[in-house]
C-alpha positions as YAML, in Angstrom:
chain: A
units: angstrom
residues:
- id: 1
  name: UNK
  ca: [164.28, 110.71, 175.04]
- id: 2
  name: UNK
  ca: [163.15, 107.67, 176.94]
- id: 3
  name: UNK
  ca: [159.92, 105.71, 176.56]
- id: 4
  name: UNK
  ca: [157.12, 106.24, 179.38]
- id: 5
  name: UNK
  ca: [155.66, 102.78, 180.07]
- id: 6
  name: UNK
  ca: [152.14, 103.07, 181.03]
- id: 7
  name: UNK
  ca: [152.85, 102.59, 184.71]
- id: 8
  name: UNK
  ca: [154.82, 105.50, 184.57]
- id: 9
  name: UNK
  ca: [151.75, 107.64, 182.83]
- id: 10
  name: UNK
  ca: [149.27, 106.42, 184.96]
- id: 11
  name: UNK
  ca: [151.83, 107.61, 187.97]
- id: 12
  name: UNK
  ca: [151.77, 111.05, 186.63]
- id: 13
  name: UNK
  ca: [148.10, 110.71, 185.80]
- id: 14
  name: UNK
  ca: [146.99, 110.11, 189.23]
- id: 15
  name: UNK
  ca: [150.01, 112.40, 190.74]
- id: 16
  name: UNK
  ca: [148.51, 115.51, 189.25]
- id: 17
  name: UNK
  ca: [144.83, 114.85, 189.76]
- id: 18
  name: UNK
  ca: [145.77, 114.12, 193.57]
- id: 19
  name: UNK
  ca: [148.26, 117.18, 193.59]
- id: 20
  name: UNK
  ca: [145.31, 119.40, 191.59]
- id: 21
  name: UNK
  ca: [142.47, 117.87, 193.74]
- id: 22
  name: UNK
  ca: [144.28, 118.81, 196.76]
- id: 23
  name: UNK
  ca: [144.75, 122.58, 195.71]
- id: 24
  name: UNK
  ca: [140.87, 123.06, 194.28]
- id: 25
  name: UNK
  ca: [139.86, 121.74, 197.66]
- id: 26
  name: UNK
  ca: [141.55, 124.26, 200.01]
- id: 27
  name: UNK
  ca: [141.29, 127.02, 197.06]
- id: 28
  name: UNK
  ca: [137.45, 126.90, 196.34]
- id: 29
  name: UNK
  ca: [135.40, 129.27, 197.79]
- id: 30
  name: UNK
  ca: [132.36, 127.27, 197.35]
- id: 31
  name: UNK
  ca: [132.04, 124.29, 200.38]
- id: 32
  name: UNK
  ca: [130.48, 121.95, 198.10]
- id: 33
  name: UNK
  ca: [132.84, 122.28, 195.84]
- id: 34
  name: UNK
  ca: [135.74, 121.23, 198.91]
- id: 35
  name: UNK
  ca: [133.86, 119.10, 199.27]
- id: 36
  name: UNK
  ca: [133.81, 117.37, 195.61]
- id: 37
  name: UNK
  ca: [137.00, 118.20, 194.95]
- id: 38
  name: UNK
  ca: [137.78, 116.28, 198.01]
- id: 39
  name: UNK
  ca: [136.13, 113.43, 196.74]
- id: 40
  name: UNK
  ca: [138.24, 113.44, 193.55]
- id: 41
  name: UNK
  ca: [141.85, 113.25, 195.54]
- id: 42
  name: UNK
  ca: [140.83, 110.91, 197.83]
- id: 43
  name: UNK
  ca: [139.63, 108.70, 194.85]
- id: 44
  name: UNK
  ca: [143.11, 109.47, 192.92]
- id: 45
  name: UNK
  ca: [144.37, 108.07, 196.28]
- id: 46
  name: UNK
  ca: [142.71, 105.14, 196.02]
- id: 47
  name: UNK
  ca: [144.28, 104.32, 192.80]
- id: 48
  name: UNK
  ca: [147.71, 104.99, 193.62]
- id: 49
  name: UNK
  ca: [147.02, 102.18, 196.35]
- id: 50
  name: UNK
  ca: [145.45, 100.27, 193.25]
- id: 51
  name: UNK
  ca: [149.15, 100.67, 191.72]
- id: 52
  name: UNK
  ca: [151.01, 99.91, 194.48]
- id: 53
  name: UNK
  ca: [149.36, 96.12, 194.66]
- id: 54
  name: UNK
  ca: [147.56, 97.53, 197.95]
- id: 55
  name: UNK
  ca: [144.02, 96.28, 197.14]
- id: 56
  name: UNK
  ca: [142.49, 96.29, 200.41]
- id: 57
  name: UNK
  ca: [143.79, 99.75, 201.09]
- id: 58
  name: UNK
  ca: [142.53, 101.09, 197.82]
- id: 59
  name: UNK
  ca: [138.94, 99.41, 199.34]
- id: 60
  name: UNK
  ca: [138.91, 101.10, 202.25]
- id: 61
  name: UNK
  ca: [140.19, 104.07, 200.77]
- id: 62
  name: UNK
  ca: [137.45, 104.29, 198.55]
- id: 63
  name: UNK
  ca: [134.52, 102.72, 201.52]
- id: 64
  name: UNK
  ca: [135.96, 104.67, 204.77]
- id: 65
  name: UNK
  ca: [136.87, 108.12, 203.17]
- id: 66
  name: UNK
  ca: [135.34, 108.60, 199.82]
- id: 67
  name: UNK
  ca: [132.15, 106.61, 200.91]
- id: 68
  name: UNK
  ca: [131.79, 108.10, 204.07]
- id: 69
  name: UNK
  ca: [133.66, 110.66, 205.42]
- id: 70
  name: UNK
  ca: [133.49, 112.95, 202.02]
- id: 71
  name: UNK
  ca: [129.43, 111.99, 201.41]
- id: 72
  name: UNK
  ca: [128.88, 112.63, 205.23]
- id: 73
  name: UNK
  ca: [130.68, 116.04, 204.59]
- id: 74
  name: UNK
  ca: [128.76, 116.42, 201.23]
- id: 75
  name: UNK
  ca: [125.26, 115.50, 203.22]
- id: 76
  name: UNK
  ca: [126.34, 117.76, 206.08]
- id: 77
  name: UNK
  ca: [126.54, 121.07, 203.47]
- id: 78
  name: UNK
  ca: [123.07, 120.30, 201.76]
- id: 79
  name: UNK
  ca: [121.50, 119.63, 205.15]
- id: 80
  name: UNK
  ca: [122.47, 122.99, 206.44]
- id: 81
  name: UNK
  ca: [120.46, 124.93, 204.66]
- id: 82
  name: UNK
  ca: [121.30, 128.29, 207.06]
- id: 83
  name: UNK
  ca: [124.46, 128.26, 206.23]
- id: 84
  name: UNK
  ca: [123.94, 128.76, 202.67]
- id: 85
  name: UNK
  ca: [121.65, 132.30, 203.49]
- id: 86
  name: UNK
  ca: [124.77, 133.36, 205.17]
- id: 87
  name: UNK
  ca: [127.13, 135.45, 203.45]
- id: 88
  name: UNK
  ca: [130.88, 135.15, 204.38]
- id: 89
  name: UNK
  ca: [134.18, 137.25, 203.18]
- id: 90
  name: UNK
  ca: [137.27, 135.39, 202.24]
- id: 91
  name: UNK
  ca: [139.95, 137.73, 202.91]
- id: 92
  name: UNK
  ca: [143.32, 136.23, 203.53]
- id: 93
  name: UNK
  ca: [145.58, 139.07, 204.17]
- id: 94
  name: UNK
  ca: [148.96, 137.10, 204.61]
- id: 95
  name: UNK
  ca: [148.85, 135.75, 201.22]
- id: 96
  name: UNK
  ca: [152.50, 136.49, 200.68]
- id: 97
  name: UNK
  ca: [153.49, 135.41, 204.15]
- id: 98
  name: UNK
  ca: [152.28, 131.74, 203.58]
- id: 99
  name: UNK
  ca: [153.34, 131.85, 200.08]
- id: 100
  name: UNK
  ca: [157.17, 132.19, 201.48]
- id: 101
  name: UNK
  ca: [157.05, 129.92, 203.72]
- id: 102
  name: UNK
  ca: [155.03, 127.11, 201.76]
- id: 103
  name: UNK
  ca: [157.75, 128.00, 199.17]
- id: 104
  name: UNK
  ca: [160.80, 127.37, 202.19]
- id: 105
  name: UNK
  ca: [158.88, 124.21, 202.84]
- id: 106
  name: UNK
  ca: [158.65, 122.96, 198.94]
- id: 107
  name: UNK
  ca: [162.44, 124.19, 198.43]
- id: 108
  name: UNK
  ca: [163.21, 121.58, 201.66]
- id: 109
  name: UNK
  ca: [161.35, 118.73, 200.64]
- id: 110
  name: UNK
  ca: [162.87, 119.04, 196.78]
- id: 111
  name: UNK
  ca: [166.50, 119.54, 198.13]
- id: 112
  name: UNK
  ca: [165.56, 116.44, 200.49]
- id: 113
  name: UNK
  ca: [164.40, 114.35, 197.50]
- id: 114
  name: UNK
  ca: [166.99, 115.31, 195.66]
- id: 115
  name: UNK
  ca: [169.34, 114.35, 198.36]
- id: 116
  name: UNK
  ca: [168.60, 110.91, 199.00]
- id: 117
  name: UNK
  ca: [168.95, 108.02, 197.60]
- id: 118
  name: UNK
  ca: [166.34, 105.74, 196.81]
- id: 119
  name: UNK
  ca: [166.61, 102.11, 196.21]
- id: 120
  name: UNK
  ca: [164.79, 99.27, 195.37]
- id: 121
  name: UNK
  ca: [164.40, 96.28, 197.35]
- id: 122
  name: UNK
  ca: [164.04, 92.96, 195.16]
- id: 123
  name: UNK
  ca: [162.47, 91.57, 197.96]
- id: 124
  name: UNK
  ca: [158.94, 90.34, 196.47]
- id: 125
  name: UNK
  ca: [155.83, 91.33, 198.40]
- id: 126
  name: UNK
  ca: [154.53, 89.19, 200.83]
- id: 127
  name: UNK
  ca: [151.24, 87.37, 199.46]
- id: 128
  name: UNK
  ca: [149.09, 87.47, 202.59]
- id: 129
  name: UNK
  ca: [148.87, 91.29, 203.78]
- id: 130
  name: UNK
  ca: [145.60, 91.74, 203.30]
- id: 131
  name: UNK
  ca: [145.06, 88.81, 205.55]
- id: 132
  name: UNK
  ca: [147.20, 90.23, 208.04]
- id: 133
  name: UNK
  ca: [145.93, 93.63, 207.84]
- id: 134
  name: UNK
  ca: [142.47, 92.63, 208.16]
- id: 135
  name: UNK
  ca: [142.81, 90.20, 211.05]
- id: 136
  name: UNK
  ca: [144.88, 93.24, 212.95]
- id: 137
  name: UNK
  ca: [141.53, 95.75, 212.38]
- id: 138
  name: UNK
  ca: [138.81, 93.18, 213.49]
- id: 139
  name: UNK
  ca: [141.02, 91.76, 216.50]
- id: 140
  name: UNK
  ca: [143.48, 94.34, 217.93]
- id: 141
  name: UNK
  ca: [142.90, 97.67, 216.19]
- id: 142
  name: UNK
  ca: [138.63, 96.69, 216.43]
- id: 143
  name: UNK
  ca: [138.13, 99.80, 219.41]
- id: 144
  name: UNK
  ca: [139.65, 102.51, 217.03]
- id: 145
  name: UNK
  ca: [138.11, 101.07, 214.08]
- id: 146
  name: UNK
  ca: [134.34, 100.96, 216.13]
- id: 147
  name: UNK
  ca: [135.24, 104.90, 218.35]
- id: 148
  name: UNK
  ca: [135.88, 105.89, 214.11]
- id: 149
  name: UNK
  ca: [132.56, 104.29, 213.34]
- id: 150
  name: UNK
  ca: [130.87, 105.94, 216.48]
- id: 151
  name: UNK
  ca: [132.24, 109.64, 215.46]
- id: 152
  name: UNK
  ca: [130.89, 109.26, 212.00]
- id: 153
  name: UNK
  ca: [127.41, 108.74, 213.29]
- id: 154
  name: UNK
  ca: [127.73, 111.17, 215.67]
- id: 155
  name: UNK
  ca: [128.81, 113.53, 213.19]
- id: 156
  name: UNK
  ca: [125.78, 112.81, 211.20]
- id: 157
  name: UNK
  ca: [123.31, 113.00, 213.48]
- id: 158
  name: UNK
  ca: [124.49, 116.43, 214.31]
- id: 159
  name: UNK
  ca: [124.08, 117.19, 210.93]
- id: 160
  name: UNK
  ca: [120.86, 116.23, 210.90]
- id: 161
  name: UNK
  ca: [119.97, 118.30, 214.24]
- id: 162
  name: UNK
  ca: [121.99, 121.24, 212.45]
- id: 163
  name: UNK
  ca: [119.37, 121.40, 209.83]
- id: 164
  name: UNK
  ca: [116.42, 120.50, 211.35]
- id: 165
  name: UNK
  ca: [113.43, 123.05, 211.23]
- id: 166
  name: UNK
  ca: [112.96, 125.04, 214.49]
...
């Protein structure tokens, strides 16, 4: 049996909450739930960024999505207090249907896993991505980065119209 170093735990650690995360989010019938749930993977993201040496990433991760996108979603369900009078049916009657073919689709990706062969590079890391990633969002990725910042606003104000009193 061979020793798991504590890389490798924390690997399968974070692997199965983001794996688990994922599936609570798209199986809970409850939107705040999602929405939490949601929360959790994107923050088990963040960490496998953490592992990879990816700091900034992990940062924005952890500011952009977790900090705003998931609270904004988060704010947007308790805002809307209509939409919690209203009673809606899940009923998914091609259950099997997508089970087969998200089953075809997890058979291809392990036979394409299997199939390949990885290697690793003992080329060290350059020092200064962060540097270089930053100065490309503030100087020629800055529109996307601001139209991003503009549809999160919008997105809550209309929240905030959504639940306003009539």
């Amino acid at each position: 049996m061979t020793e798991i170093s504590l890389t490798n735990l924390t690997f399968y650690i974070l692997s199965f909450c983001i794996i688990a995360g994922g599936i609570f989010t798209v199986s809970s019938r409850n939107l705040f739930h999602s929405a939490v749930f949601l929360v959790f993977t994107l923050f088990s993201v963040a960490g496998m960024f953490v592992m990879l040496n990816a700091y900034l990433l992990a940062a924005i991760q952890v500011l952009i999505y977790v900090g705003a996108v998931a609270m904004l979603m988060i704010f947007g369900v308790m805002l809307t207090t209509r939409l919690a009078d209203v009673r809606l049916r899940h009923v998914n009657e091609q259950s099997w249907p997508a089970l087969a073919i998200c089953g075809f689709f997890l058979a291809f990706l392990v036979y394409g896993l299997w199939d390949t062969p990885f290697t690793v590079s003992g080329v060290p890391m350059p020092a200064d991505t962060a540097h270089a990633l930053g100065t490309l969002l503030m100087t020629k990725y800055v529109l996307p980065f601001e139209v991003v910042s503009l549809l999160l606003l919008a997105a809550l104000v209309g929240a905030v119209v959504i639940a306003k009193k009539d």
